[in-house]
C-alpha positions, 0 to 999 in steps of 0.5 A: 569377814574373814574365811576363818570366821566365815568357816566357823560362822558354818559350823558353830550353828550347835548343837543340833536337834539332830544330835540333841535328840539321839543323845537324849533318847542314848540316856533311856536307851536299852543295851545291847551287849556283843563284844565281851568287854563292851556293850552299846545302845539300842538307839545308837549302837555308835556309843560304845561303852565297857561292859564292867560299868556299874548302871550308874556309872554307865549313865554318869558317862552317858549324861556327860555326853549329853553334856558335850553333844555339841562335839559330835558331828551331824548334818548341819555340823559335820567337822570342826574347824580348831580354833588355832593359827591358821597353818602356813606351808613353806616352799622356800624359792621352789618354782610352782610344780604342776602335773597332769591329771591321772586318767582313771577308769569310769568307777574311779571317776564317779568316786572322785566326783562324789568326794569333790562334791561332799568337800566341796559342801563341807567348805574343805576344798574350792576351785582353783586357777593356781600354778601348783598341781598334784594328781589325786590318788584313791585310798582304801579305808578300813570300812563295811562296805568298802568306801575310799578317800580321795588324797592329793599325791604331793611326793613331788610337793613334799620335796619342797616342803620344809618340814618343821622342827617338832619331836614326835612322841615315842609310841613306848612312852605313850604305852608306858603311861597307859597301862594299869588303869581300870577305865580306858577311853580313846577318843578319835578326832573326825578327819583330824587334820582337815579341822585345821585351816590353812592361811590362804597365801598357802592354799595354791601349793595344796591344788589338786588336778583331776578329770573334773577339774582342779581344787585347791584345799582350805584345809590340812588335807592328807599326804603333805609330809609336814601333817602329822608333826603339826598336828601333833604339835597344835594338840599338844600345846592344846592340851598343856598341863593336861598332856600325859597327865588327864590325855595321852595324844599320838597324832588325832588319837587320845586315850585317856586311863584312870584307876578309879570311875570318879577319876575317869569322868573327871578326866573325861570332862576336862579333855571333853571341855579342851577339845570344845574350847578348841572346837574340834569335832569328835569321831563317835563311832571309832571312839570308845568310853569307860572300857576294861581294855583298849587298843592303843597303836596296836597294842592292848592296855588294860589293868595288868599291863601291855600285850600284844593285840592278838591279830598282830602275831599272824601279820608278823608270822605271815611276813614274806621273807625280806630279799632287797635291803629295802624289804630288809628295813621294811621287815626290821621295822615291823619287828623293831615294834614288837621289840619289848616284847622280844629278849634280846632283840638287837643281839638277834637282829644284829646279824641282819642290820649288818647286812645293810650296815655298809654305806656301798649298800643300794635299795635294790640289792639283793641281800644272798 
């Protein structure tokens, strides 16, 4: 048996009694309201749900879930493997590159000791002999308490890669097609790249070095430049006719909006039914269902339209001033996202683009 159908042998043990029996107490389960357009169940305040929700509304989409629970995680089925090409990575000639394992203090060592071994008992990574090595670095996420992914460095990898041709969407076209609705769901994919596989001729490229030893990844791990289009690409063609029409997608990210309730759950269980078909699994606890408003790549959609998210402006105010052409860029960019909301905009900033506008320009350069 093949390593794809061995991995999906793994997990396709569903669904669970774990997840079936949190469902179906959800379905009786008492709410409890905090946020004042959402409001969760008492069993399992995961399932986040808008407050604007008639009681049988709120359960119609509840009884959907039920339905779908085969596409949440839980102990015996913690991430999906989709079910697509496995993913090839093309180094063209380019002669193995390998560094050194970074030195890191104690703390760091056992938090890298403990990723190793939960990737290595969800099948997502294994040991390896390969010639290619790249140092591991430690990433912060935005959780309560403070946790961390562990990520390979592949800077050096990604000067060999040869990225794929592929369009990624315009994030003003995606808002465009989401405001105005009544209902918002945004569904959030569980480690949306490390559900794709990636052939085995391809894996030695993505080792890893460490104190501990060195692993090479089986699946799409974080910080190769080719993810994100390629990921974008395979959810896409997943999608099909659905795309833009039922789902709006941005990498592992989907929102769904409709006028109407009926409209919405009709929706909601063709993309649930999608996203089974291609045996992904779904983040529960970043998603949100059936809400009044929603938070889409930093912005707010709700029925009258886009806005700003209200914790945006203080980043934007509490920017530091630009003194490098770098920083420059950096801060045009920050500002170049906001531009809908700004009249004018390139007449404004044109100034500062010709600051870096000449080819004689370096990175470094002081701008006054």
């Amino acid at each position: 048996m093949n390593d794809h159908a061995t991995l999906h042998e793994k997990w396709d043990k569903r669904p669970s009694a774990e997840v079936a029996s949190l469902l179906t107490h959800c379905i009786a389960g008492n709410l409890v309201e905090n946020d004042p357009d959402q409001r969760t169940d008492a069993v399992d305040p995961d399932l986040v749900f808008g407050k604007h929700l008639e009681p049988n509304q709120f359960f119609a989409i509840k009884a959907l879930l039920r339905e779908h629970m085969d596409l949440f995680p839980s102990a015996e089925h913690p991430i999906g493997v989709a079910n697509v090409e496995p993913l090839r990575i093309d180094t063209a000639n380019a002669k193995p590159i390998w560094q050194p394992a970074r030195r890191m203090p104690q703390k760091e060592r056992e938090i890298i000791s403990a990723e190793i071994k939960k990737l290595i008992d969800q099948g997502l990574i294994e040991p390896s002999r390969s010639p290619w090595a790249s140092p591991v670095v430690l990433v912060p996420k935005n959780t309560d308490p403070p946790s961390w992914r562990m990520c390979g460095d592949y800077r050096r990898l990604n000067t060999v890669v040869v990225e794929p041709k592929y369009c990624m969407l315009l994030i003003s076209d995606i808002l465009d097609s989401m405001g105005g609705g009544r209902y918002f769901t945004t569904i959030h994919l569980v480690q949306g790249y490390n559900q794709i596989l990636v052939h085995e001729d391809s894996r030695d490229k993505l080792s890893v070095i460490t104190e501990a030893g060195k692993f090479r990844y089986k699946v799409l791990p974080f910080g190769v430049n080719l993810a994100s289009s390629i990921f974008q690409q395979t959810m896409n063609t997943l999608s099909g006719d659905m795309l833009n029409r039922d789902v709006s997608i941005y990498v592992d990210d989907l929102a769904i909006n409709s006028t109407t309730f009926d409209e919405h759950l009709a929706k909601l269980r063709r993309v649930f039914q999608r996203l089974r078909e291609a045996n992904f699994t779904v983040n529960v606890k970043k998603s949100r269902f059936a809400m009044p408003s929603a938070k889409i790549l930093g912005f707010i959609v709700n029925e009258a339209g886009i806005s700003q998210d209200s914790a945006k402006p203080k980043a934007v105010r509490d920017y530091p001033k630009p003194v490098t052409v770098t920083e420059l860029r950096s801060f045009l960019g920050l500002f170049s996202f906001y531009r809908m909301f700004i009249d004018g905009f390139a007449r404004i900033a044109n100034p500062l683009t010709q600051m870096y506008a000449g080819s004689n320009v370096t990175k470094t350069q002081k701008l006054i």
